[in-house]
C-alpha positions as CSV (number, residue, x, y, z in Angstrom):
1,X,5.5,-3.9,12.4
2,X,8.7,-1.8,12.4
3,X,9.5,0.1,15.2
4,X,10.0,3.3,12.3
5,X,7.0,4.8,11.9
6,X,7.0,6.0,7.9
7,X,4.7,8.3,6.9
8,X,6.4,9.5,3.8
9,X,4.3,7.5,1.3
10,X,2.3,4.4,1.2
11,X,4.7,3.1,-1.6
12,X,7.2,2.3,0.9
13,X,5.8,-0.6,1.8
14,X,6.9,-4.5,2.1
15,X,5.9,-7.4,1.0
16,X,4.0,-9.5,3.7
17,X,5.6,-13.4,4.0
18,X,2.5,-14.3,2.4
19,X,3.2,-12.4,-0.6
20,X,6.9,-13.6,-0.7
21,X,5.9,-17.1,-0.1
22,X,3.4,-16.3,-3.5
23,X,6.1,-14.5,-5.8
24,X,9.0,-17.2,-4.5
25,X,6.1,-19.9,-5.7
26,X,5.1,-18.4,-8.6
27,X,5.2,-20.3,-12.3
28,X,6.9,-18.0,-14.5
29,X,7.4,-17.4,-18.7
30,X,9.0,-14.9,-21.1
31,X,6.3,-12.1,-20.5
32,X,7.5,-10.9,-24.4
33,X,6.8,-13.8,-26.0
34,X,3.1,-13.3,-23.8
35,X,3.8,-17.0,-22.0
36,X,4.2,-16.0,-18.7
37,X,1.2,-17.5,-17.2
38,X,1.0,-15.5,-14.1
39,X,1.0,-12.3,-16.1
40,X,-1.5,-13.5,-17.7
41,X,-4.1,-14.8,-14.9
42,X,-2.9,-11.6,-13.2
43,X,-4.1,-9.2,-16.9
44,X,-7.2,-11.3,-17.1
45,X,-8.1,-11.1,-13.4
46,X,-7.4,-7.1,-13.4
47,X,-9.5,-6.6,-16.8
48,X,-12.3,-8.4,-14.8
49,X,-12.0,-6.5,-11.8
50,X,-12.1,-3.6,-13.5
51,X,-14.8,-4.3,-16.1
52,X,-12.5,-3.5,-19.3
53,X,-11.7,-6.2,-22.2
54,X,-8.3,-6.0,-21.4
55,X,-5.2,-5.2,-19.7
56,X,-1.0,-4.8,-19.7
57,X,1.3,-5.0,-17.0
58,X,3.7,-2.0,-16.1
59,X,6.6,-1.8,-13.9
60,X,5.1,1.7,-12.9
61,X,2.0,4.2,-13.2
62,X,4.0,6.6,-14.9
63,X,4.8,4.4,-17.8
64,X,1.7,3.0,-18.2
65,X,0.0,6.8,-17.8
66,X,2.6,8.1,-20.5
67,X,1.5,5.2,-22.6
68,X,-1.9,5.5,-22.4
69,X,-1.8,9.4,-23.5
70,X,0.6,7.9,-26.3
71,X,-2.4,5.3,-27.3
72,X,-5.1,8.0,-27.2
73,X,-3.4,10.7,-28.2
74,X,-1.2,11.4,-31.6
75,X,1.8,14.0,-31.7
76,X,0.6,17.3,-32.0
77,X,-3.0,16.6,-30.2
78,X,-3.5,18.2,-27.0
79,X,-4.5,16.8,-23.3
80,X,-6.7,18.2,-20.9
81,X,-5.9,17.6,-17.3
82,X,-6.0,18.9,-14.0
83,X,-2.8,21.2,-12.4
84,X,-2.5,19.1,-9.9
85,X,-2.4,16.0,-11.5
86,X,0.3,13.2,-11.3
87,X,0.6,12.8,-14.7
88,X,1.3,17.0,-15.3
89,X,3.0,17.5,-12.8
90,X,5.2,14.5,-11.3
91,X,5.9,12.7,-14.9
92,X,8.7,14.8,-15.8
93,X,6.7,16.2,-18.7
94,X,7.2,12.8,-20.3
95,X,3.4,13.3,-22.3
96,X,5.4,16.3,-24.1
97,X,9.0,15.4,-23.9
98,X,8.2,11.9,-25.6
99,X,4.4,11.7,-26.4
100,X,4.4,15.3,-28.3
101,X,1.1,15.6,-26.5
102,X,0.3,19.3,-25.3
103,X,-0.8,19.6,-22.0
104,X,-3.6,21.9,-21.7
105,X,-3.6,22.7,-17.3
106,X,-6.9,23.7,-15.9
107,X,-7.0,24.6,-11.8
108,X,-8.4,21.2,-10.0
109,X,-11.5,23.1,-7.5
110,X,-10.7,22.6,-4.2
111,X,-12.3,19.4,-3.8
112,X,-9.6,17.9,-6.8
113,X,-12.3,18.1,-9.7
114,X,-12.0,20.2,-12.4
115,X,-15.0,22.8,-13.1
116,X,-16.5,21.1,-16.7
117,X,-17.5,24.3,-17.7
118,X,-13.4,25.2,-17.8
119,X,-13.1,22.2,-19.5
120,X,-15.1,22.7,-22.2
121,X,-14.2,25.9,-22.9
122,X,-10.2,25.1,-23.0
123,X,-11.5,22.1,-26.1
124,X,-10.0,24.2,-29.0
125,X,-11.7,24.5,-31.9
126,X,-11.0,22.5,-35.4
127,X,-8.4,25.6,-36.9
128,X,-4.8,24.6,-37.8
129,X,-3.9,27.7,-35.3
130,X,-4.8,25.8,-32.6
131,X,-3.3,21.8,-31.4
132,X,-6.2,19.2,-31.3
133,X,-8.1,18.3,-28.3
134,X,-8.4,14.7,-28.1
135,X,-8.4,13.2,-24.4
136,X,-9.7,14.2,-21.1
137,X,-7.6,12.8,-18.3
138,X,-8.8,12.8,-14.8
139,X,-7.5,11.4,-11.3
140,X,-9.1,9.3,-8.4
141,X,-8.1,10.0,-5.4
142,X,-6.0,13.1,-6.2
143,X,-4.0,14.3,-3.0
144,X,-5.9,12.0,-1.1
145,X,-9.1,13.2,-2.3
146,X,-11.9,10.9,-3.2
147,X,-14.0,12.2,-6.5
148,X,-17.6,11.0,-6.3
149,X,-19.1,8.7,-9.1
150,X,-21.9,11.8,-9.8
151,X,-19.2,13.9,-11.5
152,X,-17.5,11.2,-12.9
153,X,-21.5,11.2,-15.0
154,X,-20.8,14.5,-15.7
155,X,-17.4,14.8,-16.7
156,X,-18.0,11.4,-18.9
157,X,-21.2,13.0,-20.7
158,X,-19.5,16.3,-21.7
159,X,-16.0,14.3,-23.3
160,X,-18.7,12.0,-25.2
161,X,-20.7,14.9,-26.3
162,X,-17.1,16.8,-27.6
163,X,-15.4,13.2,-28.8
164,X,-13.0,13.7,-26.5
165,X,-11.2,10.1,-25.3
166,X,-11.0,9.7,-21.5
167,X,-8.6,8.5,-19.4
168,X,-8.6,8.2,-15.4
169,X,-5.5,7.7,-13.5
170,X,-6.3,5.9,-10.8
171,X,-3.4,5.1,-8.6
172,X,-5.1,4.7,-5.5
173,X,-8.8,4.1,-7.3
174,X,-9.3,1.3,-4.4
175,X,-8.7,3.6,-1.6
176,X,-11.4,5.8,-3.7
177,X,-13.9,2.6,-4.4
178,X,-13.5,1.5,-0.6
179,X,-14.0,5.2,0.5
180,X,-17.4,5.3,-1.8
181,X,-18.6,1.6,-0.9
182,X,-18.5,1.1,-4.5
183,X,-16.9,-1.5,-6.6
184,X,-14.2,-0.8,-8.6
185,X,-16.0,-1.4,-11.9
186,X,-19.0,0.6,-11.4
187,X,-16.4,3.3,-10.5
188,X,-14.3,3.1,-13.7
189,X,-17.5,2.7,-15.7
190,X,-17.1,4.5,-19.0
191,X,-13.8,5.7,-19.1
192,X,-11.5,4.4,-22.4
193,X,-8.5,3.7,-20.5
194,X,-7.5,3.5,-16.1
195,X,-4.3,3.2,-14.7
196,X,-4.1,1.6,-11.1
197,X,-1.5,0.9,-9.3
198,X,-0.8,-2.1,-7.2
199,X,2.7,-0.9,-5.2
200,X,0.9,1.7,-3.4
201,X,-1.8,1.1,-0.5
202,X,-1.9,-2.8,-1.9
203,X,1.3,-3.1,-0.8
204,X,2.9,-4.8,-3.6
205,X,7.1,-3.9,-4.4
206,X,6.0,-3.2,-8.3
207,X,3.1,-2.9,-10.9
208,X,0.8,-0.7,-12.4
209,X,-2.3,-2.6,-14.5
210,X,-3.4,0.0,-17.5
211,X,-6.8,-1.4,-18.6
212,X,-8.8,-0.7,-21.8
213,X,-10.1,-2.0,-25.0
214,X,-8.2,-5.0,-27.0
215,X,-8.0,-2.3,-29.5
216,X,-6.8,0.0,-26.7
217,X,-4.5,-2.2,-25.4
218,X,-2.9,-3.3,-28.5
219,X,-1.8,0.2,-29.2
220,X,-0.4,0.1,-25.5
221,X,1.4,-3.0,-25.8
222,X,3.7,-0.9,-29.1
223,X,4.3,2.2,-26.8
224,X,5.1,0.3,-23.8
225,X,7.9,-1.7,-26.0
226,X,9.0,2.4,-27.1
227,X,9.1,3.3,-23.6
228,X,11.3,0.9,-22.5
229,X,10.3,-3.1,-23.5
230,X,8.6,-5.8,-21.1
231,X,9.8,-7.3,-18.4
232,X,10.5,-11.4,-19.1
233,X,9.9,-13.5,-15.9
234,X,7.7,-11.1,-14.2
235,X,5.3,-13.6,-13.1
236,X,7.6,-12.6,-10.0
237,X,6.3,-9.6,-9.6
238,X,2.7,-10.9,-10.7
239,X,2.5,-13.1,-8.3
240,X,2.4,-10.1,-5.9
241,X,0.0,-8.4,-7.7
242,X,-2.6,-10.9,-7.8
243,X,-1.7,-11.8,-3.9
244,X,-2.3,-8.0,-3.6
245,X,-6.1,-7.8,-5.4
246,X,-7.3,-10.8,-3.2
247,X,-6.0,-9.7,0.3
248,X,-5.2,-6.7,0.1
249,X,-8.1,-4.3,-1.0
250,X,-10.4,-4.1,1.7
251,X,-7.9,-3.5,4.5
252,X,-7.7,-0.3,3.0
253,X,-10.4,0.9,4.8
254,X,-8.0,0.2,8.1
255,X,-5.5,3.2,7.0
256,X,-8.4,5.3,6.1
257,X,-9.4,4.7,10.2
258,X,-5.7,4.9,10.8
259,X,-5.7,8.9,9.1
260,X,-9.0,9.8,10.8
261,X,-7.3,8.9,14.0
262,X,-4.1,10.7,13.1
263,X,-5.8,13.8,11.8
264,X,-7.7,14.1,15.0
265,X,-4.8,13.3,17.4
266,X,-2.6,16.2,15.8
267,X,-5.3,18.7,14.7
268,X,-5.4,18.4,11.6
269,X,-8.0,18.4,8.7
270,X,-10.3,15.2,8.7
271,X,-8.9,13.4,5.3
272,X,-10.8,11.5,2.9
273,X,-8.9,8.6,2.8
274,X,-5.1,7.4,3.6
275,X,-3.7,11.0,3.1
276,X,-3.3,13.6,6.0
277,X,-1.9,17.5,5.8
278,X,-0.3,19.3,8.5
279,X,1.5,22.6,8.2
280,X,5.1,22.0,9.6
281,X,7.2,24.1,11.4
282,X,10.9,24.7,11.4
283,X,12.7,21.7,12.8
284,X,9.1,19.6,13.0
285,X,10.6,16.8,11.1
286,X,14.3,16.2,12.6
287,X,12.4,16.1,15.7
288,X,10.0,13.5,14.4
289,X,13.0,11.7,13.3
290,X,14.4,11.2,16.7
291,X,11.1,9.9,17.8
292,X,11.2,7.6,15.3
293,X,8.8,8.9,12.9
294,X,10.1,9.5,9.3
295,X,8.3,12.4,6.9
296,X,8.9,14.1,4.1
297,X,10.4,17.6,5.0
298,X,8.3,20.8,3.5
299,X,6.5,23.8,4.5
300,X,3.3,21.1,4.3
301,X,3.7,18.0,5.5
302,X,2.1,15.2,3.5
303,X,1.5,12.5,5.7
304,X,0.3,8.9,4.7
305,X,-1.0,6.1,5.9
306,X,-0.4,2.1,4.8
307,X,-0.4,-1.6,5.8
308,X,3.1,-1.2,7.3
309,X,1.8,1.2,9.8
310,X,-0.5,0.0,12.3
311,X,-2.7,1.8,14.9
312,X,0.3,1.6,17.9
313,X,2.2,3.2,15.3
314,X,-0.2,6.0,14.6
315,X,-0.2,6.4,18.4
316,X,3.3,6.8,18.9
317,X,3.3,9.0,15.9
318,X,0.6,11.2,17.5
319,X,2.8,11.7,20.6
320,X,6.2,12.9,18.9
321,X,3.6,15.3,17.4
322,X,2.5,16.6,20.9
323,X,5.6,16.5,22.1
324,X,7.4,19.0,19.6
């Protein structure tokens, strides 16, 4: 482990040797002509994970977000999604800028989930006044928050009974499914489309799997290519993704120990998974800093948990915390 302690995100992570060793190894094809064969096991081995028919590689969760609202959504139709989402609020406003989606906001509760009987009444009726509601998109964990399966029912029922589509960004949906004790799949159940990343607490440098229909997917494949093409020998980078499904899913249940322990030693609130909040103070992080623990500055500090951080580190990140 590094003598840093980084708390900033769990995307900073590295690749283990193990997972070097497997993208240095891995047998590689031109991923546009669809022959890379370690894209492939790693697409096939995702959509079965995850229960779906199918699924595309990404080089990151906010292309393959933007393309799923391009897939489900045509220009002029409108999304409804949380204010605190990822994909309204850190994508640049790529759904309108490039998707001519409208984002409909509705307040996440305090708990991240979205009260259904806002969401329903944002749907807009079927007048040319008024852009069409066509997709529901939801996240799992959302500021480290885990959303329970129950109102995933719920939420699920009421965009089937309005023929809304549904997608779920789920980014960190294994820190969510190892949080729950459920699998993946029976998590993701029913939703069209899920985006999950695998370069956040699975540790891998790149990826983002979008999973779907074949019909679904097809229509992904065209708006990834607008969005910016496929990668050719990324069996490279698949290599690390499927190391990362095998190895690297469970242990997330060690960073989710690793927060608890952190939130207790500084005060703070008990998290729901890899994701602690503290309110800073003026000159809290250079002080970390010098300690050797690395944040990211603001009036809230966000702080996060990962495989690169172990429980010594957690500990020595505790007492430059006491010591301020």
């Amino acid at each position: 482990m590094s003598a840093l302690v980084d708390l900033r995100s769990d995307t900073v992570t590295r690749p283990s040797p193990a997972m070097r060793q497997a993208m240095a190894a891995a047998e590689v094809g031109d991923d546009v002509f669809g022959d890379d064969p370690t894209v492939n096991r790693l697409q096939e081995r995702a959509a079965q994970l995850f229960g779906f028919e199918a699924s595309l590689f990404f080089p990151t969760g906010t292309q393959s977000n933007l393309a799923a609202l391009m897939s489900h959504c045509q220009r002029g139709d409108e999304v409804l999604v949380g204010m605190e989402a990822h994909t309204y609020r850190y994508e640049a406003g790529g759904g309108a800028v490039l998707g001519s989606i409208q984002p409909q906001a509705i307040v996440n509760r305090p708990d991240g989930t979205l009260d259904l009987g806002e969401v329903e009444g944002a749907i807009k009726p079927d007048d040319p006044h008024f852009a069409r509601t066509r997709l529901l998109a939801l996240e799992n964990t959302i500021t480290g928050r885990v959303l329970p399966r129950a109102y995933f029912d719920q939420a699920l029922a009421l965009a089937k009974r309005r023929g809304l589509s549904t997608h779920l960004d789920g980014a960190r949906i294994f820190n969510a499914a190892v949080k729950l004790g459920l699998p993946v799949k029976d998590l993701c159940r029913g939703f069209d489309s899920v985006s999950s990343c695998l370069s956040k607490g699975l540790g891998a440098p790149a990826g983002t799997m979008l999973l779907g229909s074949r019909d679904f997917i097809s229509r992904a494949r065209r708006a990834r290519k607008m969005l910016g093409g496929v990668m050719r020998q990324a069996g490279v980078l698949a290599a690390a993704g499927l190391y990362a499904l095998e190895h690297n899913v469970e242990r997330l249940a060690e960073d989710h120990a690793n927060a608890e322990r952190l939130a207790q030693g500084i005060g703070a609130a008990a998290p729901q998974s890899n994701m602690v909040f503290f309110d800073s103070a003026p000159g809290l992080a250079e002080h970390l800093a010098k300690h050797g623990v690395i944040v990211l500055p603001g009036a809230r500090l966000r702080l996060v948990t990962h495989l690169d951080v172990d429980a010594a580190g957690i500990e020595r990140a505790i007492a430059a915390f006491r010591s301020f």
